[in-house]
N, C-alpha and C positions, 0 to 999 in steps of 0.2 A: 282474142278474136274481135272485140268490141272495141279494143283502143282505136281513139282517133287515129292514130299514125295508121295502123292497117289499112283503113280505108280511104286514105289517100294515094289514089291511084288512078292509071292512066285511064279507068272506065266507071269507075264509082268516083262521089260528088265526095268534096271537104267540106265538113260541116261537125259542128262538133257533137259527139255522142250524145253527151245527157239531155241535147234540146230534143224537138219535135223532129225527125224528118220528115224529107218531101216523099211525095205518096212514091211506091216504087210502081212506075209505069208497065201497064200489061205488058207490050210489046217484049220489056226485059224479062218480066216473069214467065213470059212461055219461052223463053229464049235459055233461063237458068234450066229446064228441064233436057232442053237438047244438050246442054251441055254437056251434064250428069252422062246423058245415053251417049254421048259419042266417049264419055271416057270409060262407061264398060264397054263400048264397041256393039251396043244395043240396035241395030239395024232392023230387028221384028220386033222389038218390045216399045210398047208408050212409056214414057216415062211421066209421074206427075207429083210436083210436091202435096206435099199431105201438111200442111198450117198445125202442127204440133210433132212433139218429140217422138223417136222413132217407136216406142211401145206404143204409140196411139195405131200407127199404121200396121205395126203385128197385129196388134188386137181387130183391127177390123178387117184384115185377111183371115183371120181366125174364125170371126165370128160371122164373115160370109162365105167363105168356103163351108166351116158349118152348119148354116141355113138350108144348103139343098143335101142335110140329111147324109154328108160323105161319111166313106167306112178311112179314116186319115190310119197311119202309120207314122208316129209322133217320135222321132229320138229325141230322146231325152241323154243331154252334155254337161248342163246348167240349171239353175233355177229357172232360165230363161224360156229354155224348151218345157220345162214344168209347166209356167203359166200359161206358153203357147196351147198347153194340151187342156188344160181349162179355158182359155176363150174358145176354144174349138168345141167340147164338149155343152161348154154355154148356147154358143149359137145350136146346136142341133146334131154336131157330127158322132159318128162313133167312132169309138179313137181308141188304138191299141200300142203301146206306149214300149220302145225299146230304148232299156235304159244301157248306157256303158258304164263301165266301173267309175265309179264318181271323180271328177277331175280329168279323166282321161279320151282320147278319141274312141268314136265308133268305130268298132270292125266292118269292113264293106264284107264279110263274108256272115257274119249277123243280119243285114241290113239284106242282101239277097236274098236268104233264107227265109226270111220276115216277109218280103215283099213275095213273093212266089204263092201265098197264100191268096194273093190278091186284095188291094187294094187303089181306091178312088186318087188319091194323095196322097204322100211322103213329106213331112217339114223336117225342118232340122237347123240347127246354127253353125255358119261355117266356120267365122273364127272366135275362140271363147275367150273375151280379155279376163273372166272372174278366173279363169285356173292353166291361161297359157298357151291352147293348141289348140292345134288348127283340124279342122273336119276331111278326108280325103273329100272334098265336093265333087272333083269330075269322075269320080269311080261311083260313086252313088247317083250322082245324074244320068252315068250311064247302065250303072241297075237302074232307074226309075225309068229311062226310055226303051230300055229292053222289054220292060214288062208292063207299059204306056200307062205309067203311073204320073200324072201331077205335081210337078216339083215346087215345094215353096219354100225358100232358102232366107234364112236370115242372115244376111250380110252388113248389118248395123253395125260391128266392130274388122272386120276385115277390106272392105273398100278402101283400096289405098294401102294398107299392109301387106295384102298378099294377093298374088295373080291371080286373074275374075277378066274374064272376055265371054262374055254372052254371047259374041258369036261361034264361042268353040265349047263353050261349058250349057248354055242354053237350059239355064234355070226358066220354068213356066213365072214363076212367081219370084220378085226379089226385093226384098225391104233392106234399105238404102239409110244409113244415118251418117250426115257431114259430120259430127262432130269430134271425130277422133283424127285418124289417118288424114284426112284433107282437113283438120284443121277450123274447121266452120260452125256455123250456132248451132245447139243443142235441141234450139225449140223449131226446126222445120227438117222433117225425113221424105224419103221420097218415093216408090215404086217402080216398079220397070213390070212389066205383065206385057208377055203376049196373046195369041190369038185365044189358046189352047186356057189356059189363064185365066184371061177374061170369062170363059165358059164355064171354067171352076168355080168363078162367082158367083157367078149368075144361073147357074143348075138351082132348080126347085121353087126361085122366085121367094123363098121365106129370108134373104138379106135383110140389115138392116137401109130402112130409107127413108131422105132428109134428115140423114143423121153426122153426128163428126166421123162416125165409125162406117164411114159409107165410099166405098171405094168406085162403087157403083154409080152413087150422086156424082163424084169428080169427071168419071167418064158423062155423066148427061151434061152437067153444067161447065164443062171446060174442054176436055178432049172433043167431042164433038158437035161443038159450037163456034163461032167465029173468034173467039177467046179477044175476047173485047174487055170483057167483067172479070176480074179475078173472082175466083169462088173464094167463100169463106169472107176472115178476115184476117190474114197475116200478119204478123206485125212486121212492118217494115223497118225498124231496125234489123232486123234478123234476115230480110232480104237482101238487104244492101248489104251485110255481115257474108252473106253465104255468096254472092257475088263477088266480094273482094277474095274471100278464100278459090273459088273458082279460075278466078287471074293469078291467084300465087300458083294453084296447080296446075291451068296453064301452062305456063311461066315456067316452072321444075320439066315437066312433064310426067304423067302417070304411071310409067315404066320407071323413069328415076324414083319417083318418092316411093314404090314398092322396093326397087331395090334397096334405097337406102334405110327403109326399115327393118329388112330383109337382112342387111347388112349389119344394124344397131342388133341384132338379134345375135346374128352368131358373135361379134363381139362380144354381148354380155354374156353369152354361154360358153363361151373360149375364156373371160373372166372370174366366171364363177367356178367352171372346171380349175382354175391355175389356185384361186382361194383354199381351194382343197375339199367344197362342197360340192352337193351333187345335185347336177341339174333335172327338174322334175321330170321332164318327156325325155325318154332315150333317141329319140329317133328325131334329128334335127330336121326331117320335113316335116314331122306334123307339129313343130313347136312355132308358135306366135308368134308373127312379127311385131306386136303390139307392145308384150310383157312376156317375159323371160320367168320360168318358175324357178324355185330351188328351193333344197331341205336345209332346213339351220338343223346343226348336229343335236344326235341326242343328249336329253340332259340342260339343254340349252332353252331358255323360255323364247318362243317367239313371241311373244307380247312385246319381252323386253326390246329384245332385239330389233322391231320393227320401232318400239316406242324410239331406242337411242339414234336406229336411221334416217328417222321423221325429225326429230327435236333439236337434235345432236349436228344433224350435217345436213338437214333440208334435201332426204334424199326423196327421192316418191319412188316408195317399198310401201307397200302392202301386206295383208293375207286372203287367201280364199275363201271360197264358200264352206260353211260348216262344218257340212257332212264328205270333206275332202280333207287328208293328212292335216295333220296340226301340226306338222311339221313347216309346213308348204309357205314360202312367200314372194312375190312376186313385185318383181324389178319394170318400174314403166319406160318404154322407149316411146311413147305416142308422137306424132305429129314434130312439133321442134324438136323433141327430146330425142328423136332419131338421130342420134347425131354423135361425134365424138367426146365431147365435153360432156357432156349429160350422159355417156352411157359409161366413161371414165369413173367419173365423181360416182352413181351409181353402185357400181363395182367396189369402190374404193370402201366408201358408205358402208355398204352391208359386212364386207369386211372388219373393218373396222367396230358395226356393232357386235358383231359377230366374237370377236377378240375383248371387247367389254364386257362382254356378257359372260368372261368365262370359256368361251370355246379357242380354239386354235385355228386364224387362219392366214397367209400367206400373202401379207396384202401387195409387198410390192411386186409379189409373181400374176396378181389378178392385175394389178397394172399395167405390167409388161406384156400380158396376154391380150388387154384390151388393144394396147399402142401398136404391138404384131397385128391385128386382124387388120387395123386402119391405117398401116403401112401402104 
């Protein structure tokens, strides 16, 4: 994302990375947030960057929705929703925490049941790169609007992997991070909040203020000001960075780069299935467009196996979270790597550690599976 060559383009300046850049001019930086809202299709929501990685702007959703004392309804997917449920708890909410079977999607028939008790807010993660799959979001937004609950959605790994239109999913609350699916820097996430949202925040008056963790500050010092001053201090590499990624996705369009993620997905699960392994989510809609999961056979170390995919053939495999099968490892399609070549090699990769390590599998059928899906 930070090579020179990216950022030579028809709207960002050439200049070479390691020096100083030129300041990035307001005008463009209120301009990088419409952008963001017109590719979720955001027509009620503000959108505004938040000058740090996307856990800064969970956390200060957390810990002002928190502040006016809310009774939250926290799923817990990941670690992720874990610590959501601690900034939430910090700021002041009371939070009652619905866990799914570790690694796996929420039941929306859990999630109804839960909420019928009544509660202020509902959060949740829509797509989970640490274990593969994806959250039903519009079946639970539309439990949360049935029972006018506060939706706040963390979409930091699914923007751009998987279908997200705010004007038809109508998340109150939704934390944004460029740097997967679109491709962009690490260090600026972004918000989208509507009316309903805003109020979320701002219930009880104990938020934090003049603070990083101040969603509220943004809205006084930028949304509702002639946006002359950037707030904060971003660093401008990272603008011009997230700008140049903007033009690429552009440029694709945000229907194409979810499909083609969309697509690097069922490839590598039409791959792993031909391997002769088993992919970890049965149910190819709620599996990631991000990262593809699957079991290395019993008997078989995955240490090893991810160590000879990593060392061996420069695959990017992974494992999951802890307290998720120690079986489980996860194949990345992100951003470039959506793609034929990278989701081939992948395939082939694990295969072949897989066949190192002792097990049995089928590489040139996970081949031929990849090359049929992208026929």
């Amino acid at each position: 994302m930070t090579h020179g060559r990216t950022l030579m383009n028809t709207s960002s300046p050439a200049w070479p990375v390691p020096l100083d850049p030129p300041v990035f001019p307001a005008e463009r930086y209120d301009r990088l947030a419409d952008r963001i809202g017109a590719l979720l299709r955001a027509d009620d929501h503000d959108v505004a960057l938040v000058p740090g990685e996307a856990v800064v702007a969970l956390e200060a959703v957390a810990r002002e929705v928190g502040g006016s004392g809310a009774r939250v309804l926290n799923v817990v997917t990941s670690v992720y929703g874990r610590y959501f449920g601690d900034w939430l708890r910090a700021g002041g909410a009371s939070v009652v925490e619905l866990e799914a079977v570790p690694g796996r999607p929420i039941e929306v028939s859990a999630v109804a049941e839960s909420l019928s008790a009544g509660f202020d807010a509902i959060a949740f993660v829509h797509g989970e790169a640490a274990s593969g799959i994806v959250n039903p979001i519009r079946e639970i937004l539309r439990e949360a609007r049935a029972t006018g609950t506060v939706s706040i959605v963390d979409a930091v790994a699914s923007v751009g992997a998987e279908p997200l239109d705010l004007s038809a999913d109508a998340a109150d609350i939704l934390v944004i991070g460029p740097q997967k699916a679109l491709g962009g820097p690490a260090a600026l996430s972004a918000v989208a909040v509507n009316p309903r949202g805003w109020a979320s925040l701002a219930r009880g008056g104990r938020a934090p203020r003049f603070s990083s963790l101040s969603l509220l500050d943004l809205r006084r010092d930028w949304l509702d000001t002639d946006r002359t001053i950037v707030p904060g201090t971003p660093h401008a590499h990272d603008l011009w960075a997230l700008e140049a990624a903007l033009d690429r996705v552009e440029g694709e369009g945000i229907d194409a780069i979810v499909a083609r993620h969309r697509r690097a997905a069922r490839a590598t699960r039409a791959g792993i299935v031909a391997l002769g392994l088993s992919p970890w989510v049965d149910d190819e809609t709620l599996a990631s467009g991000l990262v593809t999961g699957a079991l290395v056979p019993d008997g078989i170390s995955r240490g090893v196996v991810v160590d000879l995919a990593q060392l061996r053939f420069g695959a990017a495999i992974g494992v999951a979270a802890p307290d998720v099968d120690g079986r489980l490892v996860r194949l990345s399609h992100i951003g470039p790597r959506a793609g034929f070549a990278p989701v081939l090699a992948g395939v082939v990769a694990l295969g072949s550690a897989v066949a190192d390590a002792g097990g049995v599998a089928d590489i040139g059928a996970g081949a031929q599976a990849v090359a049929e899906a992208y026929r």
